[in-house]
N, C-alpha and C positions, 0 to 999 in steps of 0.2 A: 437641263435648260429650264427644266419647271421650277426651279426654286430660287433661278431670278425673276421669274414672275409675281413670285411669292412679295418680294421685297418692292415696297412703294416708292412710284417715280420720284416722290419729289427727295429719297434720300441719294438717289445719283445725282440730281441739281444741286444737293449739298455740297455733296463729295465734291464733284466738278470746279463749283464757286472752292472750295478750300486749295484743291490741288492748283488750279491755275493760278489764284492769291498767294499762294508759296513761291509757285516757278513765276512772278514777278517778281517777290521780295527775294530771293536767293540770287536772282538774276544783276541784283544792283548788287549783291556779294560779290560776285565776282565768279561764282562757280555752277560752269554753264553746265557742266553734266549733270547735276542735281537740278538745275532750272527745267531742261528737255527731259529727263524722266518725270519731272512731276506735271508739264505739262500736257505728257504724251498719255498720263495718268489720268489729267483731268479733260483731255478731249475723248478717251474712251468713256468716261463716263458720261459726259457733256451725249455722246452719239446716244449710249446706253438708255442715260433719260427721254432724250428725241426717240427712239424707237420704242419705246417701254408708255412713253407716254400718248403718244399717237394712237399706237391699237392697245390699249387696254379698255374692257371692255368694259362698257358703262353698264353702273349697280340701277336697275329704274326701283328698287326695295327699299 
């Protein structure tokens, strides 16, 4: 668990914005199992960032 600490909130708000912009754009393909995997992708990150970013602990340095 320490070494997603390591990795800065804002690249799971990346990730999250990319995975859920896919599972819209796939979603109007037509191919919903690829839509619900990348969304379920980009809601764990989406959480990951809210949790990561919440308690990380402020540098006052």
């Amino acid at each position: 668990m320490e070494y997603l600490k390591k990795i800065p909130p804002n690249i799971y708000l990346i990730f999250s914005l990319i995975f859920i912009t896919i599972a819209i754009a796939v979603l109007f393909l037509g191919e919903f199992i690829f839509a619900i995997l990348s969304l379920v992708f980009g809601l764990v990150s989406l959480i990951a960032w809210t949790f990561f970013g919440l308690f990380e602990e402020t540098k006052n340095k």
